[in-house]
C-alpha angles and dihedrals in degrees: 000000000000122000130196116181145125098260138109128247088255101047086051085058084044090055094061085036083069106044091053094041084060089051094245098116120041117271076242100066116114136168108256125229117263101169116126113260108274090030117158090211123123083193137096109205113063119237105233131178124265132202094182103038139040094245135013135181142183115247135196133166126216132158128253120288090007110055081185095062123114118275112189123250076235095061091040088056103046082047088060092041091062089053102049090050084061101037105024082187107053126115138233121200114308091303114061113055104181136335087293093056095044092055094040086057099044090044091238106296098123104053121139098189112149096017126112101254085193 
């Protein structure tokens, strides 16, 4: 999924950092790898172009020894939740424009309010 936002490659991995810290995505979950074959980077998660943002990359979650296998919605959720704590204004995809956007259609389930996003 395609990601615009304002943050750098390491705060996106800190994101997931903290959604499994708080227990919300398996200890298992991992960013796949969405370089092109042959790619140099050391990397996962692939560096795009953005028109809207300073940064975007191209995410995808995986699990541990097999970057294919099934992530929840759940887990994908509380990892963008995470995001959009740090970057309110970030992107997912075409279809979330911002941390509102994000709550109204997920009705909700994923907020952090209230809670330390450090």
């Amino acid at each position: 999924m395609r990601l615009h936002t304002s943050l750098a490659y390491e705060q996106v991995e800190a994101a997931l950092r903290r959604a499994k810290d708080k227990k919300r995505v398996a200890p298992g979950v991992q960013f796949a790898d969405t370089n092109p074959p042959g790619s140099a980077s050391l990397r996962n998660i692939r560096v795009v172009p953005s028109f809207s943002h300073p940064s975007a990359y191209e995410v995808q979650l995986g699990t541990e020894g097999d970057n294919t296998a099934y992530v929840t919605w759940h887990e994908w959720g509380w990892f963008m939740a995470e995001v959009f704590a740090a970057d309110p204004d970030a992107m997912f995809g075409s279809g979330y424009d911002g941390v509102d956007s994000f709550n109204e259609k997920t009705d909700y389930q994923f907020e952090l309010e209230g809670e330390s996003n450090g």
